[in-house]
C-alpha positions, -999 to +999 in steps of 0.1 A: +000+000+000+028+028+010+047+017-030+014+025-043+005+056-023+044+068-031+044+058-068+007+079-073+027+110-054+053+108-077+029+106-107+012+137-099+045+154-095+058+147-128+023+153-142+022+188-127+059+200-137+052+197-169+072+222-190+054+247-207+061+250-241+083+281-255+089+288-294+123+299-301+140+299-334+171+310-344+171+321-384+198+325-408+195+344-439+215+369-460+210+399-481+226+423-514+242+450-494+260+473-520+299+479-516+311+501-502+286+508-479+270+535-461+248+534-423+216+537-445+226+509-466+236+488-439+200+496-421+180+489-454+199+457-458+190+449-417+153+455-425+150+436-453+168+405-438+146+412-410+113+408-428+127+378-445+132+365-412+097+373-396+080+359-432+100+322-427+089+318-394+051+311-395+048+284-362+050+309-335+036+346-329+066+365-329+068+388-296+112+392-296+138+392-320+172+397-314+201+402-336+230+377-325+254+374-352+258+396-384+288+402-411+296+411-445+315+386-473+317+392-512+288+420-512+263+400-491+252+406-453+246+370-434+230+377-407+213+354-378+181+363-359+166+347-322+131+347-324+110+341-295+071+339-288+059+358-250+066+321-237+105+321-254+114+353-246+100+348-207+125+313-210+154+337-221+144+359-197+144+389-219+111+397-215+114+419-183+142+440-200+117+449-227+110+487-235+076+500-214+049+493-241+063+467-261+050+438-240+011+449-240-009+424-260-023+432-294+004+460-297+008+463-335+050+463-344+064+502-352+064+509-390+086+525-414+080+550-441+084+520-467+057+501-443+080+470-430+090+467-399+110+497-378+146+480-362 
């Protein structure tokens, strides 16, 4: 009776620390980025690798994305982007560090004059 009343304790506490699940995906892509360059180029080239980015990744709702690793070989910019959903970016724990504003739900992403995304 006690190895059944034990083994149904430890049941329940592996049942209730399940982990909750977190999407986070990391993203490689590269872009053109005319030689030699300028800050605006370099910025254009960003935003359009960043909306390349955000357009692969269609099995989480985006709510972070961090730059990690970026540099420039034979004209091209490879670049390599952490995405997270409100669950990743919590996991990370860069949710908290978030600017006032950016974590309310339904917020709509800030846009540029050329309507993608502002980074």
């Amino acid at each position: 009776m006690k190895t059944l009343f034990g083994a149904l304790i430890l049941a329940w506490t592996v049942a209730a620390a399940t982990p909750v699940a977190a999407g986070i995906v990391e993203v490689s892509t590269s872009v053109t980025m005319p030689a030699p360059a300028t800050d605006e180029d370099v910025q254009a080239a960003l935003r359009t690798a960043a909306r390349e980015a955000l357009n692969g990744v269609t099995s989480l709702e985006p709510a972070v994305m961090v730059l990690t690793a970026a540099y420039v070989a034979a004209e091209r910019l490879y670049v390599r982007f952490l995405i997270a959903d409100e669950a990743g970016a919590r996991q990370l724990g860069v949710w908290d560090q978030l600017p006032e504003g950016a974590r309310e739900p339904g917020r709509e992403p800030e846009r540029d004059g050329s309507g993608g995304l502002r980074i």
